[in-house]
NUMI-19743 format. One record per residue: x, y, z of N, C-alpha, C, O in turn. Coordinates in steps of 0.2 Angstrom, whole numbers, plus 5000, padded with zeros to 4 digits. Layout:
! residues N
XYZXYZXYZXYZ...
END
This chain:
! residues 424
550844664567550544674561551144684556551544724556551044624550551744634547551644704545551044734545552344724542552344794535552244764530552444714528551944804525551844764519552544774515552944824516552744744510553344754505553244804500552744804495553744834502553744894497554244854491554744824492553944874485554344864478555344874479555744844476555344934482556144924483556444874485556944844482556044834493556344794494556044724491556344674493555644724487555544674484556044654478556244604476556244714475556844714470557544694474557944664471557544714479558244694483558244634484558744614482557844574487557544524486557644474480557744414479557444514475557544464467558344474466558644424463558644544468559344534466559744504471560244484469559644484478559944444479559844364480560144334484559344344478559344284475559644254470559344244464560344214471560644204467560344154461560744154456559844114461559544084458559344114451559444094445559144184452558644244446559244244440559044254434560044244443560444274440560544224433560844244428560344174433560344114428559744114425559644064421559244154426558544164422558644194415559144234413558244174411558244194405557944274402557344294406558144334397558144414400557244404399557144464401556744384398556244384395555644364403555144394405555944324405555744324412556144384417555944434420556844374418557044414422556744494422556644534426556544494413556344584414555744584417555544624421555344534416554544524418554444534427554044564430555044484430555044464435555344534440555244554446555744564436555944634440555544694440555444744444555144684433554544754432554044734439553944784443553844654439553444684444553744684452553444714457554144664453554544684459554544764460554344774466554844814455554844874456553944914456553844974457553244864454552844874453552544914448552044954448552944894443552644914434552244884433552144834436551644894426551544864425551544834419551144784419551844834415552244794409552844824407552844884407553544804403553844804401554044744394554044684395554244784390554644764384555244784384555344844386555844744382556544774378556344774371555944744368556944834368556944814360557544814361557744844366558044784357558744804358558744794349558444754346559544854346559544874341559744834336560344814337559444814329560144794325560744814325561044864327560944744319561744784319561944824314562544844312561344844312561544904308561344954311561445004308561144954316560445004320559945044315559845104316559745014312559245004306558345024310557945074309558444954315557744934317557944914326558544904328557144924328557244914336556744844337556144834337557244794338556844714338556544684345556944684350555944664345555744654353556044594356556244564351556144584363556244514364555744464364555744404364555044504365554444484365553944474359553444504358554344414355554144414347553444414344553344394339553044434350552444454347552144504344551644524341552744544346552644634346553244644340553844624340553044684336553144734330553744764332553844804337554244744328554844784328554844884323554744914317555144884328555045004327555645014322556244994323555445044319556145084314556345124320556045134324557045134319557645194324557345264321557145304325557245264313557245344311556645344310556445384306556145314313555145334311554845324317554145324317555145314323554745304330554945344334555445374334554345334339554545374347555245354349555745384349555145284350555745224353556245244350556645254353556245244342557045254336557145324342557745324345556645374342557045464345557345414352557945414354556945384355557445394361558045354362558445364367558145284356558945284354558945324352558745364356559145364347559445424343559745464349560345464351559245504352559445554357559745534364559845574368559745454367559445434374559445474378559845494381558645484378558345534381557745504381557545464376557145524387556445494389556145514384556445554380555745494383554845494378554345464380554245404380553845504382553345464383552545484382552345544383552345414380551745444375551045394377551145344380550345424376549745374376549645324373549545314367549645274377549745184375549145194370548645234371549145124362548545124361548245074365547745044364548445054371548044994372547845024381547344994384547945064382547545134387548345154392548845124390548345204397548745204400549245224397549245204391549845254400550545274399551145244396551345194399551545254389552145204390552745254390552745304386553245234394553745274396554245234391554245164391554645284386555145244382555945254385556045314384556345224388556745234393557645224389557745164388558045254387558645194382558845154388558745164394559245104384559545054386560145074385560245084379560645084390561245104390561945084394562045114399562345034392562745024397563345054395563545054389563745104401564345164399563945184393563345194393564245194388564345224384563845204377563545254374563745134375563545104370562745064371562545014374562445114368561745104366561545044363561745034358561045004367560944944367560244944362560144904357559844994366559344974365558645024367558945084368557945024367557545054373557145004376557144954373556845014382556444984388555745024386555745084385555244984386554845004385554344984393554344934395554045044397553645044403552945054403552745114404552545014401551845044401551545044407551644994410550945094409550845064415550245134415550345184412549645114419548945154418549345254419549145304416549945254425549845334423550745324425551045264426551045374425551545384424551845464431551545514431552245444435552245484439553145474441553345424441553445544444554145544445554545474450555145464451553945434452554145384456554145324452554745294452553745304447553845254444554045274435554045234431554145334434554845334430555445314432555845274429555545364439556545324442556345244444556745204442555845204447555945134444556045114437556445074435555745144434555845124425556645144423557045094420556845214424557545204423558045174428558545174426557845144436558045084439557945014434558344964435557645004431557544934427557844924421558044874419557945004417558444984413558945004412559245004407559245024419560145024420560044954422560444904420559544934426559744834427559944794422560444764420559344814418559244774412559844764408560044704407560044824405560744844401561444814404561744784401561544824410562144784412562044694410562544664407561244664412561144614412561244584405561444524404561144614400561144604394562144624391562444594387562344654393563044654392563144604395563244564391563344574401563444514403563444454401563844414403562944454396562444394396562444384385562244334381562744434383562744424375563144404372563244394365563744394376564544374372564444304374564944264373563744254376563744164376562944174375562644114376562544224373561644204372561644214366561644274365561644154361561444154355560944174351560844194345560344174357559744204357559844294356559444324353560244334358560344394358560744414350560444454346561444374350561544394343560944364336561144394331560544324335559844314331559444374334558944364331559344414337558844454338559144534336558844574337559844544335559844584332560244594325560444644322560144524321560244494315559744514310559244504312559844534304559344524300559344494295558844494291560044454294560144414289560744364290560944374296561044324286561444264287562144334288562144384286562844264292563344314291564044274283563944234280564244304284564844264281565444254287565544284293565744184282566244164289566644224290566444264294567244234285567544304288567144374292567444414296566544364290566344414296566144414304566044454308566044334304565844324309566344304313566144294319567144294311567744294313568044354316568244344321567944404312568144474314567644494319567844534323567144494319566544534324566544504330566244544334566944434332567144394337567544424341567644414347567944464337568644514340568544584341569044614343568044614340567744654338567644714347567344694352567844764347567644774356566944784353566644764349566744864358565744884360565944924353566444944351565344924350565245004346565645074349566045114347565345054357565445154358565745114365565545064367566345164367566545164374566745224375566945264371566845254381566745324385566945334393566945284397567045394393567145414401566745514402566345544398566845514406566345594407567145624403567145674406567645624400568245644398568145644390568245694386568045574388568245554381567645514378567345494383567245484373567045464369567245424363567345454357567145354363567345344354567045294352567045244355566745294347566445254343566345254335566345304331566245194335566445174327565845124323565545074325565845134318565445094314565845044307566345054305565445004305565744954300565444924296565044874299565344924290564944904282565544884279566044904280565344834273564644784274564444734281564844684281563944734286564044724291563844664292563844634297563744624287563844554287564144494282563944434281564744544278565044534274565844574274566144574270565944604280566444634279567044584282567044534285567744624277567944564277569044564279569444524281569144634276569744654281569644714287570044714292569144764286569044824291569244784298569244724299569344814302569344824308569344894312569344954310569244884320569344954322569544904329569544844329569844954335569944934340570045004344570445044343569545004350569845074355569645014365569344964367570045054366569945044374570345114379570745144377570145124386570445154391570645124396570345074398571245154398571545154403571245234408570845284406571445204416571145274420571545344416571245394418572145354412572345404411572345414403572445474401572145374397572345384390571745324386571745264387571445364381571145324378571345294371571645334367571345214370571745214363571245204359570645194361571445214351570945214347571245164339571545204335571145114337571445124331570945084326570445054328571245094320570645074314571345044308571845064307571044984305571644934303571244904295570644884295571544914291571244884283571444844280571744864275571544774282571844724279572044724271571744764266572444674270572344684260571944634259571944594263571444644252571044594252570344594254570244654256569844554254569344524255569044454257568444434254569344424261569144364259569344354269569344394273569444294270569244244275570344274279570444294285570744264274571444284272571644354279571944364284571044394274571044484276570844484284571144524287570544444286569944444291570444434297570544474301570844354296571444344299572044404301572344424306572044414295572644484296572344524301572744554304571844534301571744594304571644584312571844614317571144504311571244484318572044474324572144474330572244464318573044424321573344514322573444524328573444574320573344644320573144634328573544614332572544644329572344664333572344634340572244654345572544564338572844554346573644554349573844544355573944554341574744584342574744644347575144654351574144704344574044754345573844784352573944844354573344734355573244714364573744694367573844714373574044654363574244614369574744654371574744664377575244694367575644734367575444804372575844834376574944814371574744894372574444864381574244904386574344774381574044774390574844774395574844784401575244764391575744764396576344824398576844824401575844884394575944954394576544944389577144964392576644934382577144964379576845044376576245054376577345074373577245124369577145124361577345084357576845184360576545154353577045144346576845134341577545144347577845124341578045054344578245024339578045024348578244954350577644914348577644854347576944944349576244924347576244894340575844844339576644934336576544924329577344894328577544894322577644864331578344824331577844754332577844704328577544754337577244684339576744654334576544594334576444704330575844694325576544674320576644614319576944704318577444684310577844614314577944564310577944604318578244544321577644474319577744434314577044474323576644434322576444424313576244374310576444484310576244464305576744454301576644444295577344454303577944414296578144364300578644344299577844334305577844274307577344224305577344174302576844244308576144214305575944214300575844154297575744274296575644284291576044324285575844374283576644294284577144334279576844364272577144404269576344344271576144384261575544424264575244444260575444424270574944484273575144554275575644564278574544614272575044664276574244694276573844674272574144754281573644804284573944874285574344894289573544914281573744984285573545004289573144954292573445064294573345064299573245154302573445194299572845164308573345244311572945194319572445184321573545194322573545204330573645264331573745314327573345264339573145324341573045334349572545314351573545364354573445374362573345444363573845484361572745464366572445534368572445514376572145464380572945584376573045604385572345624389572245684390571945584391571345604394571145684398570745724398572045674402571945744405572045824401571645864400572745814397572845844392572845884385573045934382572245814385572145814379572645814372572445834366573345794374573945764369573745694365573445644368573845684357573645644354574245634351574545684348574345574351575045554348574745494343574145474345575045474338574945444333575245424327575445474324575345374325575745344321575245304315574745264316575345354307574945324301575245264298575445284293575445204298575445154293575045134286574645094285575245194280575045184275574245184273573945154269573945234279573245254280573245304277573745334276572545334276572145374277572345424281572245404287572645494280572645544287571845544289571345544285571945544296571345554301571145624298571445644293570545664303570145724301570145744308570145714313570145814308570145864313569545894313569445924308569045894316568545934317568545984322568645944328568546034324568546084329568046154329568146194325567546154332566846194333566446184327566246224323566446104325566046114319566446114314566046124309566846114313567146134307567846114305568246124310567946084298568646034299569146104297569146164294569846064301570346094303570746074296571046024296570646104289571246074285571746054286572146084289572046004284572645954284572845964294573345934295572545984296572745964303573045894303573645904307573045854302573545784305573745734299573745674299573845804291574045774289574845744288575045804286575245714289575845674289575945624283575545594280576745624282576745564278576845514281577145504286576345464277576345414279576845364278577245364273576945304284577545234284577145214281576545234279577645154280577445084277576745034281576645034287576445004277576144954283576244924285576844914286575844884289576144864296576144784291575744774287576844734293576844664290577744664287578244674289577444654281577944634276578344734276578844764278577844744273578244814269578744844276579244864274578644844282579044864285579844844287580244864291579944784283580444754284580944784278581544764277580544834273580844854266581044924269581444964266580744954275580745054277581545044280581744994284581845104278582345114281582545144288583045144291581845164291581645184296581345184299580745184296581345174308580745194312580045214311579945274311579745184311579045244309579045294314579345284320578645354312578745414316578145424319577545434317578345434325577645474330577545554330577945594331576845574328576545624328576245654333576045604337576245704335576045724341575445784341575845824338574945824341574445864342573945874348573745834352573945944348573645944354572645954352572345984348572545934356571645944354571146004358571046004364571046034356570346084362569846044364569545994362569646094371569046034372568446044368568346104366568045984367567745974360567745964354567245964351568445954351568945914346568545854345568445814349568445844338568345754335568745754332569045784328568845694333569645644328569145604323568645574326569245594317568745564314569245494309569545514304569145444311569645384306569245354301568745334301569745354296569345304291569545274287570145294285569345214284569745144278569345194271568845214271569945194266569745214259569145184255569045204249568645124259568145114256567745144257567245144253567845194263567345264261567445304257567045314253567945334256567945394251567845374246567645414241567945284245567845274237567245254236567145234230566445254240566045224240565645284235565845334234565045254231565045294227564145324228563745294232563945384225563545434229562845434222562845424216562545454225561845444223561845474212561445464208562445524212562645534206562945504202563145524196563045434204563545394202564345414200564745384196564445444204565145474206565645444212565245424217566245434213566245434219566445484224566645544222566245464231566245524239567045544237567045604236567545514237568045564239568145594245567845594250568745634245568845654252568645744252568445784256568645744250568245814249567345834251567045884253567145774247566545774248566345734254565745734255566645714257566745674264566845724269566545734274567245734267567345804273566745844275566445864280566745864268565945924269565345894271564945934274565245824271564945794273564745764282564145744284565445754285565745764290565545824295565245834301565745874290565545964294564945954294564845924300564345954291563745974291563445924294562845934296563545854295563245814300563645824308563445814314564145844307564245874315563745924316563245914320563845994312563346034313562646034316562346084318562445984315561745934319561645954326561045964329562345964329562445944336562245884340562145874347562145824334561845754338562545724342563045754341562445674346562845624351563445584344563345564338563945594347564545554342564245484339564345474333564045444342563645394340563145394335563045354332562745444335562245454329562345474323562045464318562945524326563345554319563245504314562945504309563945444318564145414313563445364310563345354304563245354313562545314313562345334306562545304301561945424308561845424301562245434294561945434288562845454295563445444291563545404288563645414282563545324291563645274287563045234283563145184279562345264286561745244282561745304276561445294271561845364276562045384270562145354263562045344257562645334267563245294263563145264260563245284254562945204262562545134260561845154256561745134251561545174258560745214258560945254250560345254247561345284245561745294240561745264236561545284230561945194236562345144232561845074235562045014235561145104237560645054237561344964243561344904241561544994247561844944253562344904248562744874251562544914241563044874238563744924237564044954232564144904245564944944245565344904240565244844240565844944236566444914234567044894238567544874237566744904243567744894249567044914257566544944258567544884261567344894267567444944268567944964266566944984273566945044275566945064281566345074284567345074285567345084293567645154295568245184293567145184301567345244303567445264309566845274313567945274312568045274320568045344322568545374320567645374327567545454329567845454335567545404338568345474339568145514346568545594348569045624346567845604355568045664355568245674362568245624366568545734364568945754370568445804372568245844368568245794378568145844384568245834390567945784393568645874391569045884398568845904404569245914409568145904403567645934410567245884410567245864404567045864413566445814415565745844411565545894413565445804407564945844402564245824410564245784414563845864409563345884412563045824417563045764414562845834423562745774428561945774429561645804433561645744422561245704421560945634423561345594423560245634424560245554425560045534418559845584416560145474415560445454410559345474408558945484413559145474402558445454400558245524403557545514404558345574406557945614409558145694407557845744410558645714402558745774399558345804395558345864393557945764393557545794388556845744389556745684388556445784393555845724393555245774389555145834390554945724383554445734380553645704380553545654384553245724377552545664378552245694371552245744369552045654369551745624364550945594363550845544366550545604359549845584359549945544354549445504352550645524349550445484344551145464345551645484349551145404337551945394338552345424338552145484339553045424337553545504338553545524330553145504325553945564329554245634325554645554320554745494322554645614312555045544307555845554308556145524304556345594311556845604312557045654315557645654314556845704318557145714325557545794322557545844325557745784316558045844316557645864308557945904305557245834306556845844299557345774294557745734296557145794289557545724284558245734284558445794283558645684285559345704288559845634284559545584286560345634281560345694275559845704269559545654267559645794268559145774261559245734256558845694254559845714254560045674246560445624248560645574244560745614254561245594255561945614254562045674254562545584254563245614252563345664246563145624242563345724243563545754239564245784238564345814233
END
């Protein structure tokens, strides 16, 4: 008497059939839901403003982030689950590869029980890998989280661009960038090694197509330098070399940045930037990583009579480092005033204060922003966060720290209207 196939091993079956791996994600999610024996799933995966939650299934109505069930369980990634209108259970699951929030998985199915929720969050750690793999050549992916044309300079620099958020159970960092389909010298760049994570954030001069290059030709002076393990003032020797070679009437400011994972030692070098921000229990640490700043990285450094200089600080565990390009502080606020760094600051403290995920912070930080000055920035605006913790934060399964249910859509923002006015 055969055994019948249990859904594990039918899933085990679909993954090792190499054929499936060239399937396109719209069948492949269909064809693993019912493997695992769900009965229906949708993805939404986020714009790029994380604005809205876009289906792959263009029949279905795309979710606001801050007015849905789905929006909370991106915001929080954490489960949600609520009475389908169309009968039966839908479990809202995030899409999460490491560190960088894709998206949510939507699971409906007549009931919902702790066996076919861990298939649900089985299908969307698949799925999330799957879609990382598969969006840096599916043009079908970047149109799905598009909601408008790009300009060429942006679409040059977003090419170069790493994840939003990257992380370890030690460190976290991630960063955001406006105008998001017009932006035209910002940059940011972070990556880890198994012992040190690096962080940095780059403001070309200009606006235009010019800027974009600066910053791109930056930032791979800036890798290629940093993959063959130099240290960081050689980092910013290989960015001034490339760029008075390549581009001699260009120049970009800058703050690089190597945090000791074990440590927590941060060393750092300002090139005519913006001093970074210290937050520590909630609350900014004044002038903490104030320094004078060098020259920037290019032309001007061939006019300094010295070395730039490396900074050194130690951080506590639970420290954020907060980076930013002067298009924010000059961005201007619902009084027709501008933010300033003062008002930024305070701004800063009280949305830490939330206790949301680094990632959200900045989320709704730079929708403040924008959301002010009705989306029309005077200068690109990019803000790069990361925090140290030197313990392994809590051994959760990913979607299961906070599980909710719901008889109707979710809650309109999770922590009530957030900010009431915006920047002030």
């Amino acid at each position: 008497m055969a055994v019948p196939e249990t859904p594990d091993v039918a899933l085990g079956e679909f993954l090792a059939d190499p054929g499936n791996s060239a399937l396109d994600l719209p069948t492949a999610v269909a064809r693993c839901a019912k493997a695992l024996g769900l009965q229906h799933s949708i993805v939404y995966l986020a714009d790029l403003q994380q604005r809205r939650l876009t289906p792959l299934n263009e029949v279905v109505a795309t979710l606001p982030i801050d007015d849905s069930l789905a929006g909370w369980t991106y915001r929080t990634q954490s489960l949600r689950v609520e009475e389908s209108e169309f009968g039966g259970m839908t479990a809202w699951l995030p899409l999460v590869d490491g560190a960088e929030r894709l998206g949510v998985l939507a699971v409906r199915s007549p009931a919902l029980d702790p066996l076919s929720l861990r298939r649900g969050r089985t299908l969307a750690s698949l799925l999330a890998m799957m879609i990382t793999s598969k969006r840096a050549y599916k043009d079908s992916f970047v149109r799905q989280t598009r909601t408008e044309p790009m300009r060429l300079p942006a679409e040059m620099l977003r090419a170069y661009l790493p994840p939003r958020t990257i992380g370890t159970t030690h460190a976290v960092s991630t960063a955001v960038l406006e105008p998001a389909y017009e932006v035209g010298g910002d940059a940011f760049d972070h990556a880890l090694t198994e012992s040190t994570l690096h962080a940095t954030i780059l403001d070309a001069m200009g606006h235009d197509l010019a800027s974009g290059l600066t910053s791109v030709v930056s930032l791979a002076a800036c890798r290629n330098a940093r993959r063959i393990g130099a240290d960081l003032p050689d980092l910013v020797d290989s960015v001034d070399a490339a760029l008075s070679e390549w581009l001699p009437d260009q120049f970009c400011t800058a703050v690089l940045t190597q945090l000791d994972l074990a440590t927590g030692g941060l060393r750092w070098i300002n090139c005519g930037h913006p001093a970074p921000l210290l937050l520590r229990n909630q609350r900014l640490v004044p002038g903490a990583m104030d320094r004078e700043a060098d020259p920037p990285m290019g032309l001007p450094s061939a006019l300094a009579s010295r070395r730039r200089q490396v900074h050194e600080i130690a951080l506590e565990p639970g420290d954020r480092v907060l980076m930013f390009t002067d298009g924010v502080t000059e961005a201007r606020t619902l009084d027709g005033g501008e933010l300033g760094l003062d008002r930024f600051a305070d701004y800063v403290v009280r949305a830490a204060a939330t206790g949301e995920l680094a990632p959200e912070t900045l989320r709704r930080l730079i929708h403040a922003i924008l959301d002010a000055q009705e989306n029309r920035l005077r200068d690109d605006a990019t803000i790069l966060m990361f925090e140290w913790r030197p313990t392994p934060w809590a051994a959760a399964e990913p979607g299961m720290g906070d599980l909710r249910f719901s008889r109707h859509p979710g809650p309109t923002a999770g922590n009530g209207e957030y900010p009431p006015t915006g920047p002030r």
